[in-house]
Every structure is written in C-alpha cells, then in structure tokens.
C-alpha positions as CSV (number, residue, x, y, z in Angstrom):
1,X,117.5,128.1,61.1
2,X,114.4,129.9,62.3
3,X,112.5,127.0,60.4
4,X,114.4,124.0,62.4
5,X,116.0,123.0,58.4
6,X,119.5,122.3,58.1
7,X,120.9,124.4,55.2
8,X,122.5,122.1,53.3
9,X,118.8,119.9,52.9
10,X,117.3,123.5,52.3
11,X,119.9,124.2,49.6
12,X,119.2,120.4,48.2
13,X,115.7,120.9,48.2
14,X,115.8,124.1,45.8
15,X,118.8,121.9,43.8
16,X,116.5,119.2,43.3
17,X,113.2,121.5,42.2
18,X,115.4,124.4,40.0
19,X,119.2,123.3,39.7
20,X,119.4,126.4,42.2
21,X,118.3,129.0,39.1
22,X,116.0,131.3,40.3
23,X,115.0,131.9,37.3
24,X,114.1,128.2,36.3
25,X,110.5,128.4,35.0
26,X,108.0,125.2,33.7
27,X,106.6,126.4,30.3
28,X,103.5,125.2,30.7
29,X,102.6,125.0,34.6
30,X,104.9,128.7,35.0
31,X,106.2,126.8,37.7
32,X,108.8,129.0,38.8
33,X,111.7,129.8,41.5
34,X,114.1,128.0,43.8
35,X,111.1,125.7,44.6
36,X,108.9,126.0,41.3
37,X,105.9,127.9,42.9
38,X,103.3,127.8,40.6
39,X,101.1,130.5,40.3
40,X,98.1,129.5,42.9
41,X,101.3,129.3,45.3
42,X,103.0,132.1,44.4
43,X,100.2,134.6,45.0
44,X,99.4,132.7,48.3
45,X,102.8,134.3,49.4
46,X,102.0,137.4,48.5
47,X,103.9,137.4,45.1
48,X,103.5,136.2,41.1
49,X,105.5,133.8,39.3
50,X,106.3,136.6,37.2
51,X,107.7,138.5,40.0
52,X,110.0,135.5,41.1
53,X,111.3,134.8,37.6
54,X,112.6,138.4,38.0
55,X,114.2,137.9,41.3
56,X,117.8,136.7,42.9
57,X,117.8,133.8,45.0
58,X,118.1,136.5,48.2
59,X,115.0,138.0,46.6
60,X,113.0,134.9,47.0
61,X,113.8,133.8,50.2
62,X,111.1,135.4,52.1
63,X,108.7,134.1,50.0
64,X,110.4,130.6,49.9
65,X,110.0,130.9,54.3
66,X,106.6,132.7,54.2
67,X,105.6,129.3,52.6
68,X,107.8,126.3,54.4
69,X,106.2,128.6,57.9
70,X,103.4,127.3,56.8
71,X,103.8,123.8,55.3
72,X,106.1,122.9,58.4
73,X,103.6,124.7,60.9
74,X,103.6,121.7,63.7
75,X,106.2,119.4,62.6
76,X,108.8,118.3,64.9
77,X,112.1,119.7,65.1
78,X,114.6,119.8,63.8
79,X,113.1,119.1,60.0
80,X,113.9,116.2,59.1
81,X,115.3,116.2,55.2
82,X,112.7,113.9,54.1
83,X,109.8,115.9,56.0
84,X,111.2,118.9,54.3
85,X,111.0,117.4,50.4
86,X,107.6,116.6,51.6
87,X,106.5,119.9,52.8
88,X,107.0,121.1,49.1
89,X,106.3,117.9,47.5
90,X,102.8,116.4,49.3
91,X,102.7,118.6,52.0
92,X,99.1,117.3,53.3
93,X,101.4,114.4,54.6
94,X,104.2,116.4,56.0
95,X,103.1,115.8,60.2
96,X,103.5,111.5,59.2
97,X,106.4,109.8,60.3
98,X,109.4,108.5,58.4
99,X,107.8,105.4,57.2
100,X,105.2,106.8,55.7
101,X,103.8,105.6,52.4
102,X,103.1,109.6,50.8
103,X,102.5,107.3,47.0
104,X,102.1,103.5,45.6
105,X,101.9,101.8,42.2
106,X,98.6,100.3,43.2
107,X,96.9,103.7,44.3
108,X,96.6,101.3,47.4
109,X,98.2,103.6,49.9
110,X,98.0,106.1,51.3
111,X,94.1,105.1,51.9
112,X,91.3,106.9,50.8
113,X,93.9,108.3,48.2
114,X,93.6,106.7,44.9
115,X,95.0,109.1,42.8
116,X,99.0,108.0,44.8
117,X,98.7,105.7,41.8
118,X,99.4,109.1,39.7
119,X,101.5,110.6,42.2
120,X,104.0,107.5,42.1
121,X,103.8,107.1,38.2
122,X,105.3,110.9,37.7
123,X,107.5,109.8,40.6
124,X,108.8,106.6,40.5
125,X,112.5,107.5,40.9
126,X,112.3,108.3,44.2
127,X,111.2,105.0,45.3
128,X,114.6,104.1,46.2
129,X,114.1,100.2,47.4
130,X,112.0,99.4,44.5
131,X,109.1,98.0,46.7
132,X,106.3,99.8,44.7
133,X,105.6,102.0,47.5
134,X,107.4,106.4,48.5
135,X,108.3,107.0,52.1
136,X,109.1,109.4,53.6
137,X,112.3,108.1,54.8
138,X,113.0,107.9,50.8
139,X,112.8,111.8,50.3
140,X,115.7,111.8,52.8
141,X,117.3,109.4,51.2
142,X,117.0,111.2,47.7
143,X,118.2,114.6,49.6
144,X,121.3,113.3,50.5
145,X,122.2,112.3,47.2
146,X,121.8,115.5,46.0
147,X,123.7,117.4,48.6
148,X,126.6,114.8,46.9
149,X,125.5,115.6,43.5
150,X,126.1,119.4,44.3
151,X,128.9,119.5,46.2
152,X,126.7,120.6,49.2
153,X,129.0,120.7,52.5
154,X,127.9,120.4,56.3
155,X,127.3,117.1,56.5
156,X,124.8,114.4,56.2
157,X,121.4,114.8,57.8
158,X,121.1,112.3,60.4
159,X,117.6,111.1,62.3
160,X,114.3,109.8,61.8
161,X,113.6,105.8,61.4
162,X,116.3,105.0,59.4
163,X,119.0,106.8,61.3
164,X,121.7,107.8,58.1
165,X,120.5,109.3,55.5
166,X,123.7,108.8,53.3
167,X,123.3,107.0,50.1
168,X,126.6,105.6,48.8
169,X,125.8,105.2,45.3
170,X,124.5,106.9,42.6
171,X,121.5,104.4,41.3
172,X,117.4,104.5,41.5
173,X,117.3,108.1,42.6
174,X,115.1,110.5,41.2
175,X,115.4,112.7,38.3
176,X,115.1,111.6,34.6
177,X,112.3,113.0,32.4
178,X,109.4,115.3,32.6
179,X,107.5,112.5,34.7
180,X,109.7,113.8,37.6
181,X,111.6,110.6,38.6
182,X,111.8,107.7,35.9
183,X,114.1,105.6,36.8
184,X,118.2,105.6,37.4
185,X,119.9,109.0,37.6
186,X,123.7,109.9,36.7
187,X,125.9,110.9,39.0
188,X,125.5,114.2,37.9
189,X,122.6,115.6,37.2
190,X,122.5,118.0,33.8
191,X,120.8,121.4,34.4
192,X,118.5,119.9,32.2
193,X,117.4,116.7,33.9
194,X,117.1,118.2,37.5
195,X,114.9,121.3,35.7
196,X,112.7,118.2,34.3
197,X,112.4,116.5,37.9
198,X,111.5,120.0,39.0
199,X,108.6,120.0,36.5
200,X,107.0,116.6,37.8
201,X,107.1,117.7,41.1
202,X,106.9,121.1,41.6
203,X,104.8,121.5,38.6
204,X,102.4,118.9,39.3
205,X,100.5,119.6,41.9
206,X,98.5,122.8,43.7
207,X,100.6,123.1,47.1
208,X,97.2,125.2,48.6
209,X,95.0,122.3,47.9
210,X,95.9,118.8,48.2
C-alpha cells in the first residue's frame, strides 16, 4: 500500500518472475528472488543475490520496496498492474501511458530504440493481440491472468485505457521457454515454465541501466 500497488498485482508480479520461491535463482544471470534481481540490482538495494537466495519472502521485501520506490518514483497512483510489470520489466518506460508500445517485431518502436526488436523476440508471449507490437496495457492484461493462474483473490485490477483488465481465457499469454514468452501458455503454469519466463525477463536485462 505505501507504494499505491494493489496486492494481489504485487503478488502476480513476483508469481510471474519466481513462481513466488524466493529462492528461485537463473543459473547463468544469478538472477534471483521474488523479482529475479540480478546481481547489479541486487547490490543497488543494498543486498547480494547471494544474500536473497538465503532469505524468506518477508526477508526480501524491503529490498523488493527499496527498489519499486524507486522505479515507481513519479508514476501516478494507484499503480496500474501493467505500470507495475513495467517497473520491473523496462522500467525506463514505466511514466508512459497504457498504450504504450515498451517492444515491436520490427525494432520500429519504441523510437530511437532498435534493440525492442530483441526485447519483443525474448517476449513475444506477452503480446496478447498478436499485432507485432507490447503495451503496456498488455502487461495488465498478462497480470490478470496470473492472479487466475494462482488462485490470487481481491479482485481484478481495474483502470487505465482499456478499463478491465480480466482476461477470460487462457491463450497467447506469456510464459513458455527460456526466451521469456514464446507463444501460448497452459492454464497452469508448471514451476518450471513460470521460472523460465522469469529468466527472459528478469534475467535479461540490467534494471540500473536501460
């Protein structure tokens, strides 16, 4: 609550990067936690990945707000669920607005960005309309799912430009294999496959830099 984040999308969000094991560590990135710091990250907090690996969720939580403070430092409240996946996901883009475009297929958008191209490749599963492009509005989308997925009460997250977040069925979501969203996803999600998702994105990329 002190952040503006609805629970249940704060709960989603550490589903999606770490099944919600604490312990959940990338071998090769040591991406590691509830939101798969990586090691640049984790020492920005004022901790190691080392350290987290060791720790309970409860443990990790200060660390996990020392660095949303920061990511969602002048973002309007309350935190939209999408704006929240982007704060850990590309969180240069977390002040945009719902609709948009965070990756594309082309490396087209956003501008002056041509690595998106990458970004979408490893990603790909959360474009949820199939229209070659990631919104932000689609990392809401992709949330809500996952609050199905894990039996995560209090509701659907409701606001932004496409009002209802609630996703009815269970196809072209994010997930699949270490590329961090390749394509259709199961209704549920194996520890295995969300850990892999976790790995694209959390993984991926240097939260301190881009």
């Amino acid at each position: 609550k002190r952040l503006g984040v609805n629970p249940g999308d704060m709960l989603a969000k550490m589903a999606s990067e770490s099944s919600l094991m604490p312990n959940a560590q990338h071998p090769d990135t040591l991406a590691t936690g509830l939101i798969q710091m990586i090691p640049s990250t984790a020492r920005a907090q004022g901790t190691t990945v080392e350290a987290l690996k060791g720790m309970s969720r409860a443990e990790q939580l200060p660390f996990i707000e020392k660095f949303l403070k920061k990511s969602l430092s002048g973002v309007e409240r309350p935190v939209s669920p999408g704006h929240l996946y982007t704060a850990t996901f590309l969180p240069a883009f977390v002040k945009e607005k719902e609709d948009f475009v965070l990756a594309s297929r082309d490396g087209s958008l956003p501008k002056g960005r041509p690595e998106s191209k990458d970004w979408y490749a490893g990603n790909k599963g959360l474009d949820f309309d199939s229209d070659g492009r990631i919104q932000i509005f689609e990392l809401g989308k992709r949330m809500a799912k996952l609050r199905k997925d894990f039996g995560i009460g209090g509701g659907i997250s409701k606001g932004g430009l496409h009002g209802d977040y609630d996703v009815s069925d269970t196809s072209g979501g994010g997930g699949g294999g270490g590329g961090g969203g390749g394509g259709g996803e199961k209704p549920k999600m194996s520890k295995a496959d969300q850990i892999a998702a976790a790995r694209g994105r959390g993984g991926g990329f240097d939260y301190n830099k881009i």
